[in-house]
Backbone as CSV, one residue per row, in Angstrom:
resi,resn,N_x,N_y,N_z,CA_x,CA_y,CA_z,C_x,C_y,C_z
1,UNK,3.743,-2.953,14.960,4.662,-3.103,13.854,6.042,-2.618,14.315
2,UNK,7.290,-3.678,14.085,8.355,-3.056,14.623,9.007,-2.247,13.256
3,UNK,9.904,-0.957,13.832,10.824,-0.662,13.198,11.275,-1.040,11.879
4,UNK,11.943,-1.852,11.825,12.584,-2.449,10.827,11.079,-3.013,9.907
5,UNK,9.864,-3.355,10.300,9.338,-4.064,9.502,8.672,-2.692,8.380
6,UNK,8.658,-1.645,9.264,7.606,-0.219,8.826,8.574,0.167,8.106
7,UNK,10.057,0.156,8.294,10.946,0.551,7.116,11.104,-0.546,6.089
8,UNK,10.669,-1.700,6.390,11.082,-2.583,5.135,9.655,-1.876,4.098
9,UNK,8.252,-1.972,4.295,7.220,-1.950,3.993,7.049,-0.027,3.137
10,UNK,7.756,0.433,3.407,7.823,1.928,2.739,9.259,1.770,1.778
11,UNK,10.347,0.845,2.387,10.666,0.848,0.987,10.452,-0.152,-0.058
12,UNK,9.536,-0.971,0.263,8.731,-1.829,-0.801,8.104,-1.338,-1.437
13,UNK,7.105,0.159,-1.046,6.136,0.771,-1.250,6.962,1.493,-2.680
14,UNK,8.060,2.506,-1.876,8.199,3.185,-3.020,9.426,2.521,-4.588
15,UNK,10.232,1.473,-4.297,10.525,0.573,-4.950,9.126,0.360,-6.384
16,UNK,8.188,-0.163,-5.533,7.123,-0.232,-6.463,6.473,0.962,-7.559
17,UNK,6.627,1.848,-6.678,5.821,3.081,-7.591,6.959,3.706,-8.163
18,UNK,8.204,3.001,-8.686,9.295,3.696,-9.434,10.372,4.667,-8.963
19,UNK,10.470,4.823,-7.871,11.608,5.167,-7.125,13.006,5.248,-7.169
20,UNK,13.090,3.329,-7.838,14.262,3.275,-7.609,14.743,2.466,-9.418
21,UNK,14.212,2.775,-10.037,14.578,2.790,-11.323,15.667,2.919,-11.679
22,UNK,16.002,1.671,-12.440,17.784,1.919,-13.257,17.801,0.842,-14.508
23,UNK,18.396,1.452,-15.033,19.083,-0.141,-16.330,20.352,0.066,-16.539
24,UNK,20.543,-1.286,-16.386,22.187,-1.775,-15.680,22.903,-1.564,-17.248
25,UNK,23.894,-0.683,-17.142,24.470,-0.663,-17.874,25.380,-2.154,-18.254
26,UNK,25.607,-2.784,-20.004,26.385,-3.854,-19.670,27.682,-4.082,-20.584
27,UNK,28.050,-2.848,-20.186,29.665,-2.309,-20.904,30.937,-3.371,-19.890
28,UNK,30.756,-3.538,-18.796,31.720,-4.155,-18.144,31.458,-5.477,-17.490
29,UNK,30.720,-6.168,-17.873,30.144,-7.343,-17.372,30.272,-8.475,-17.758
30,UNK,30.631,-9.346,-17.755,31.253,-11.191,-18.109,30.154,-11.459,-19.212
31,UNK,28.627,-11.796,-18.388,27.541,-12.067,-18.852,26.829,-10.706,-19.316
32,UNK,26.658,-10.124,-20.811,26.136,-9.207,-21.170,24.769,-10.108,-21.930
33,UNK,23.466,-9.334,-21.943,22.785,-9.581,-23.392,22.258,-8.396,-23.408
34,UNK,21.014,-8.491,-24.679,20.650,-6.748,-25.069,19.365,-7.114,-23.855
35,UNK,18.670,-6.065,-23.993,17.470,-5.747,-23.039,16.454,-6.464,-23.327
36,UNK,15.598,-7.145,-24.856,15.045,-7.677,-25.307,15.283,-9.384,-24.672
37,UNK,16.846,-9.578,-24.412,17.197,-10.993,-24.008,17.078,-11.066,-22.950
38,UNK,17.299,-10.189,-22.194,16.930,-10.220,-20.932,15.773,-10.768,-20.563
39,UNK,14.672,-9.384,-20.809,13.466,-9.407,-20.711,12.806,-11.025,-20.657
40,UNK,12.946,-11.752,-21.777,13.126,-13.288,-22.300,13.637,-13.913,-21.240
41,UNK,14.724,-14.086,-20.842,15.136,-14.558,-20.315,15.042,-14.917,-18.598
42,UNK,14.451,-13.701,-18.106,14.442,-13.747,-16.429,12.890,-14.030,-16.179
43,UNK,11.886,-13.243,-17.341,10.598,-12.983,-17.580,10.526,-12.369,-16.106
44,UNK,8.709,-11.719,-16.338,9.017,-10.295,-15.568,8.991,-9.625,-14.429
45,UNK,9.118,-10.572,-13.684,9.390,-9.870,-12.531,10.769,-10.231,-11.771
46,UNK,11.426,-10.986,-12.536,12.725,-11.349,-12.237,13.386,-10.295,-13.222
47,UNK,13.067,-9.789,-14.025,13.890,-8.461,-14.820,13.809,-7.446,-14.307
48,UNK,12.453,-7.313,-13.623,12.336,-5.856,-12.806,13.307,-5.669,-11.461
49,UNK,13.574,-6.953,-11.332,14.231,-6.690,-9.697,15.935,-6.861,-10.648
50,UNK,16.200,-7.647,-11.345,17.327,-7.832,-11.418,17.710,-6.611,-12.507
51,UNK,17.401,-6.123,-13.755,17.494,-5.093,-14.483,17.186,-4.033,-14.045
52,UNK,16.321,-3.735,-13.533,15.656,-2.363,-13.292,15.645,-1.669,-12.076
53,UNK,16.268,-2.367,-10.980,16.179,-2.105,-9.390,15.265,-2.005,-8.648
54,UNK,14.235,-3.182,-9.160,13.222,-3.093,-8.530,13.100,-3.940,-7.190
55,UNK,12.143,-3.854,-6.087,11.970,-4.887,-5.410,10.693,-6.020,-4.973
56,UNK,10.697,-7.018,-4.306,9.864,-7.636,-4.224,8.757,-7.557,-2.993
57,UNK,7.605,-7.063,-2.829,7.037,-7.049,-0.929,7.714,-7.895,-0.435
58,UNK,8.152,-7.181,0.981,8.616,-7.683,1.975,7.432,-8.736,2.295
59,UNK,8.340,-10.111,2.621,7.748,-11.142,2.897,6.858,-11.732,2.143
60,UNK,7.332,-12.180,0.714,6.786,-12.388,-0.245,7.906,-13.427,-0.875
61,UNK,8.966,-13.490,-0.296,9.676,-14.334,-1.164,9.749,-15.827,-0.269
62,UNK,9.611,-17.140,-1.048,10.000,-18.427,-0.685,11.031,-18.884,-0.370
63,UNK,12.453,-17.864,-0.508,12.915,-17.967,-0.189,13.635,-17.735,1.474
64,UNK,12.642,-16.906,2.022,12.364,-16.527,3.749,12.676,-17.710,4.097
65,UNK,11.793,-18.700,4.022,11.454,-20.175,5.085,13.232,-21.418,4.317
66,UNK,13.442,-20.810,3.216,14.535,-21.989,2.786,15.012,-22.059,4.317
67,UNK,15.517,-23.398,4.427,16.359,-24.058,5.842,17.426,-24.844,5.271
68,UNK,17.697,-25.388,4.229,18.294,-26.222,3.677,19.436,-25.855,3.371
69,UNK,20.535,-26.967,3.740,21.884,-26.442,3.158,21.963,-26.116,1.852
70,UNK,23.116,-25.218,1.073,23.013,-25.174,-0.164,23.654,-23.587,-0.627
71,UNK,23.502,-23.763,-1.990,24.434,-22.504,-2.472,23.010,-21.421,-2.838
72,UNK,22.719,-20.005,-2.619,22.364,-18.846,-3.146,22.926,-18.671,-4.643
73,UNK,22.506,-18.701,-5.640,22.870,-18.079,-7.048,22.186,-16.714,-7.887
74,UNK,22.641,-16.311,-8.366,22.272,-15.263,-9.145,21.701,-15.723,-10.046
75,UNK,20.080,-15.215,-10.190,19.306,-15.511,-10.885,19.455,-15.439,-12.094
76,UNK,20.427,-14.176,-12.658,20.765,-13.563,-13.908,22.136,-14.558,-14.384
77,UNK,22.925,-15.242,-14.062,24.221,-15.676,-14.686,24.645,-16.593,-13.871
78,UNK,23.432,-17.620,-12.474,24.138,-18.403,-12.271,25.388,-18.473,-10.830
79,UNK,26.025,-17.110,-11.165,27.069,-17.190,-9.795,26.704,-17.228,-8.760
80,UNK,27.505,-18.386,-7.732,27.439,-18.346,-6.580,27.594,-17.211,-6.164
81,UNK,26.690,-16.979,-5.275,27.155,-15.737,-4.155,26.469,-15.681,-2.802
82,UNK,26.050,-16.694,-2.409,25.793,-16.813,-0.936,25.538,-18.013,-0.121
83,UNK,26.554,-18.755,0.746,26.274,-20.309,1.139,24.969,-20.161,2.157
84,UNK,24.604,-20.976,2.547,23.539,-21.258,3.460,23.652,-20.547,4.987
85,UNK,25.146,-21.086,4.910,25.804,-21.232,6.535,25.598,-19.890,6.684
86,UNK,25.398,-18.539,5.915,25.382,-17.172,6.261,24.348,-16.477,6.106
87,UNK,22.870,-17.358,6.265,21.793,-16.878,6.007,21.199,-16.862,7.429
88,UNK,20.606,-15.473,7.966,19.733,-15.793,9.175,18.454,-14.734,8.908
89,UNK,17.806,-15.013,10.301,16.326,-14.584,9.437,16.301,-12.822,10.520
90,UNK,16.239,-11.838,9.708,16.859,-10.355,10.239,15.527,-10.174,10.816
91,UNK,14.350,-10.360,10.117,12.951,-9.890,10.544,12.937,-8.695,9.364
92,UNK,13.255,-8.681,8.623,12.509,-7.404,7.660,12.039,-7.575,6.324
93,UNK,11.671,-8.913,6.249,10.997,-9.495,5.288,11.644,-9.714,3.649
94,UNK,12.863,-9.846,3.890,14.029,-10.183,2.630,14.950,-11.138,3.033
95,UNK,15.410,-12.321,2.081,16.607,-13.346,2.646,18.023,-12.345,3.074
96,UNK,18.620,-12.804,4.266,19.061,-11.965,4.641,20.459,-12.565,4.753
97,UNK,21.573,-12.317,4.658,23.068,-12.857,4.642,24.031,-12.034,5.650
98,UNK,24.725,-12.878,6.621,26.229,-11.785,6.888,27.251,-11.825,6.134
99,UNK,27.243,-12.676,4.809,28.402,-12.702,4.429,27.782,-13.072,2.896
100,UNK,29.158,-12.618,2.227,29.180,-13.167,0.833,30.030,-13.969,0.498
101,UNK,29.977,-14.591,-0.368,31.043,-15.443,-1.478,32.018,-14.551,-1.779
102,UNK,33.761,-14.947,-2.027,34.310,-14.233,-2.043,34.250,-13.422,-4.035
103,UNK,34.502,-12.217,-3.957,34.504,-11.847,-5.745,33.372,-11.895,-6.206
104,UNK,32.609,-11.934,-5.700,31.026,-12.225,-6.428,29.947,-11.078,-6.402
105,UNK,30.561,-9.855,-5.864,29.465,-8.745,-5.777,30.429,-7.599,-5.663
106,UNK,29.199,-6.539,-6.476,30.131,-4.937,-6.363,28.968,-4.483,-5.633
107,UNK,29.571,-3.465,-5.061,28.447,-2.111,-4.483,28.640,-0.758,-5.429
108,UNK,27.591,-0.209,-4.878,27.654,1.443,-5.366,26.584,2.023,-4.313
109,UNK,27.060,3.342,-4.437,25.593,4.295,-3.653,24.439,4.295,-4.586
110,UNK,23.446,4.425,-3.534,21.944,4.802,-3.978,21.410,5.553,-3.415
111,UNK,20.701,6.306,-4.125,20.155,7.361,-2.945,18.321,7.443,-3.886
112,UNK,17.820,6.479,-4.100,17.053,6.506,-4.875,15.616,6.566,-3.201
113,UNK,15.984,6.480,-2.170,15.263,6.961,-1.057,15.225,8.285,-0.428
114,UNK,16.260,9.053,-1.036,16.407,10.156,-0.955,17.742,10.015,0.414
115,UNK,18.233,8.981,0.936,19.011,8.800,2.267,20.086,7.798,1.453
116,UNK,21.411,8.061,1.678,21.952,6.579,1.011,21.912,5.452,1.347
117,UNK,21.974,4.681,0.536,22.132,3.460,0.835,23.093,2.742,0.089
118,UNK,23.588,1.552,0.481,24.590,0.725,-0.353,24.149,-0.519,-1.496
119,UNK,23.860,-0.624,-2.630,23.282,-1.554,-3.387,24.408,-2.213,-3.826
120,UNK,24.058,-3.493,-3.998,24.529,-4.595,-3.980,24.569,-5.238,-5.255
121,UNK,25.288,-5.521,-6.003,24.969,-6.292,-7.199,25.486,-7.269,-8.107
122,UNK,25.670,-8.251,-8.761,26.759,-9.461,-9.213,27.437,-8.903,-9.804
123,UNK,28.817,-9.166,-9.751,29.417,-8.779,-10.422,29.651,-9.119,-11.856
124,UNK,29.208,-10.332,-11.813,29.654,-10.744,-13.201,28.106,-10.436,-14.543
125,UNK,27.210,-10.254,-13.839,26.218,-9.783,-14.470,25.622,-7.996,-14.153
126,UNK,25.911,-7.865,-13.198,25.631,-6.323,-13.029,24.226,-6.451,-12.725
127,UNK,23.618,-7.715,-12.119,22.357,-7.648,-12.063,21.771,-6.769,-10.267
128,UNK,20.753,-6.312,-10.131,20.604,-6.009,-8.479,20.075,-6.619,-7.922
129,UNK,20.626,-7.252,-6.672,20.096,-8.424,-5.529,19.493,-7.328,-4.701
130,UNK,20.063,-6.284,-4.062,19.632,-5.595,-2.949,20.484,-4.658,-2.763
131,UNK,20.544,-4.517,-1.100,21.100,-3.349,-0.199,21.891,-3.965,0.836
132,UNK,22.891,-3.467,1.117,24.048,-3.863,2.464,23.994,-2.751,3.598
133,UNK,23.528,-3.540,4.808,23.507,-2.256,6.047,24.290,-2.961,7.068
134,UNK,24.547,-1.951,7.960,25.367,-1.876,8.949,25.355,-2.451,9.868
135,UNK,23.767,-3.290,9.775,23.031,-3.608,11.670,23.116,-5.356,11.415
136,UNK,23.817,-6.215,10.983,23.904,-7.359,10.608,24.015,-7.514,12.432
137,UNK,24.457,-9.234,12.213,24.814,-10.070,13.488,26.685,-9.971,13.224
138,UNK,27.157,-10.421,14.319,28.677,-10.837,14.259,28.840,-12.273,13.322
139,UNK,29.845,-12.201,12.613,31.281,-11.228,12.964,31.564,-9.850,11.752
140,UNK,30.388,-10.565,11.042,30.558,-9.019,10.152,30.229,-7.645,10.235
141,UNK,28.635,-7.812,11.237,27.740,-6.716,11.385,27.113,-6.418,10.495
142,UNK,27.332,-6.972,8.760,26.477,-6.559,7.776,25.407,-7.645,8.020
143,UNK,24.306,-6.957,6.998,23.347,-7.486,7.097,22.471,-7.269,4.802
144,UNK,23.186,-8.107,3.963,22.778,-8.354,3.029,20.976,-8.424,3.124
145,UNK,20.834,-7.140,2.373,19.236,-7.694,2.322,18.905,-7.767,1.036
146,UNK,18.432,-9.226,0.455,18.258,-9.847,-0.532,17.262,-9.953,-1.272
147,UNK,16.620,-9.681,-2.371,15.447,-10.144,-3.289,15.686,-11.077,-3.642
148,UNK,14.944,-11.987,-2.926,14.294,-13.638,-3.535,14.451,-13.715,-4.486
149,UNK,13.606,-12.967,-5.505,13.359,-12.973,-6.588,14.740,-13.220,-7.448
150,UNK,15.756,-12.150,-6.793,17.374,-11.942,-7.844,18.066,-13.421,-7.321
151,UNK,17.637,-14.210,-6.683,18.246,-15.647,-6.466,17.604,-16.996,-6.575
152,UNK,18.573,-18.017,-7.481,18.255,-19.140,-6.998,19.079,-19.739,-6.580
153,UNK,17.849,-20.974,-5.580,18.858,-22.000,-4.381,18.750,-23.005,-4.969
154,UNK,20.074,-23.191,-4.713,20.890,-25.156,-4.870,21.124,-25.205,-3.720
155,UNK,20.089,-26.770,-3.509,20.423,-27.488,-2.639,21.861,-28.646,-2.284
156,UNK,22.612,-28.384,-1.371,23.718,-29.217,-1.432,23.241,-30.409,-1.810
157,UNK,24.183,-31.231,-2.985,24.102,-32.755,-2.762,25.038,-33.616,-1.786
């Protein structure tokens, strides 16, 4: 088991057993609804990752194998936020990006591993896609690591 896969797999682990728990506050957000609409709306395991900061097992999402040109959207409101052209495959079992769409995501710290980390999230919904690290490819060096789950793909026409 390499590295990166034994760290993806412990923080899947504790993700799951409540770790990393939050509800997105939606005082500053384009797309607000109450928690009940939500819930409705993403149904549930797309609320847990996108409301609650939850994540999905590594290597569990269909979105791994996508090859196809096309836009990344936010599951929660729709926004673009990741073209194709910036998707490569990292090995740690999450869709993985060097780049984003421009305006389309805030960060904040997390330290819900007890180590920080950088979480990632739409801006216009406040929903959580993931985590941003340091060890990407060029020319950015980041390396977006993504829950499937917090995205859907459009295929270019």
């Amino acid at each position: 088991m390499t590295r990166r896969r034994f760290a993806a797999t412990l923080a899947g682990a504790a993700c799951l057993v409540g770790a990393s728990r939050r509800v997105f506050a939606a005082e500053h957000f384009e797309v607000t609804h109450s928690d009940a609409q939500w819930r409705e709306l993403l149904g549930p395991e797309r609320y847990e990752i996108l409301r609650q900061g939850g994540t999905e097992p590594a290597f569990s999402s269909p979105l791994l194998n996508e090859k196809r040109a096309g836009t990344y959207r936010c599951a929660g409101c729709e926004l673009a936020l990741f073209s194709s052209r910036v998707k490569y495959d990292s090995g740690d079992g999450w869709p993985s990006f060097w780049d984003v769409l421009p305006r389309t995501t805030a960060t904040q710290n997390d330290y819900a591993l007890l180590e920080q980390r950088t979480e990632v999230h739409c801006r216009r919904c406040g929903g959580h896609l993931g985590h941003i690290f340091d060890d990407g490819p060029p020319p950015t060096h980041l390396r977006y690591c993504i829950d499937g789950l917090a995205l859907r793909f459009v295929p270019a026409s």
